[in-house]
N, C-alpha and C positions, 0 to 999 in steps of 0.2 A: 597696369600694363597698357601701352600705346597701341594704338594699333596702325599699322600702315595703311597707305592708300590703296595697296597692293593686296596687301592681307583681307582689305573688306572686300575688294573687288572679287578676290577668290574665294570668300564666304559665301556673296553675293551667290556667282556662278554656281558653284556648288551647289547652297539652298533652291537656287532656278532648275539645275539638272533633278533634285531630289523631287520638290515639286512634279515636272514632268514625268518623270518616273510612275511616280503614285498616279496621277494622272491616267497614264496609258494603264496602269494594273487597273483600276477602278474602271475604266473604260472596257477592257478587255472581260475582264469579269460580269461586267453589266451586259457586256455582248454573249458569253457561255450562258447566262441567267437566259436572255433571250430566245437565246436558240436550243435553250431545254426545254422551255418552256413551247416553243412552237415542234418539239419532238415529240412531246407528251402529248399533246393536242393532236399531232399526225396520227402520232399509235393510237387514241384512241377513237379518232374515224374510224381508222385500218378496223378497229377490236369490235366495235359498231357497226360496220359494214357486214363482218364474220358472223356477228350472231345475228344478224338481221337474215343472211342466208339460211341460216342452219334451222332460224323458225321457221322460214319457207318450206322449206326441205321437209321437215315434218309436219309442218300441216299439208302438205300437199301427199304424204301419205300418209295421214288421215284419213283426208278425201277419198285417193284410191280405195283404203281399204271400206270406206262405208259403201262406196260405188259397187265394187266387188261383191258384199253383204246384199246390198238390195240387186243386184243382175241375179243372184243365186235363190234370195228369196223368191221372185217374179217368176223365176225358171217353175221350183218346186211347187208351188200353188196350183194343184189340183183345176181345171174348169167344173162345170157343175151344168153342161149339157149332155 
């Protein structure tokens, strides 16, 4: 079978838009990869952040409560004049 000068022209074109095509989806997908990947990474500062409070938060009543323990000790300790 012959093929036109027309008929390759439009293979051509064709192969060129298909080309393009896959192009932008590979692109687009490399950019979603991207930007999951910089989500993951936010959430887990954000998750990091959370629990870096929450062991605050308990060790700071910890503290209170050993502070509490020794004011109450001090209190009841008898003098010895």
């Amino acid at each position: 079978m012959v093929r036109t000068r027309a008929q390759r022209r439009k293979e051509k074109e064709e192969a060129k838009k298909k080309a393009q095509e896959e192009a932008a989806a590979a692109q687009s997908s490399s950019s979603a990869v991207t930007l999951d990947s910089k989500l993951d990474s936010l959430l887990e500062k954000k998750l990091e952040e959370k629990i870096d409070e929450i062991v605050e938060k308990i060790l700071e009543k910890k503290k209170s409560r050993k502070n509490k323990r020794r004011q109450k000790v001090s209190v009841a300790v008898p003098s010895n004049d």
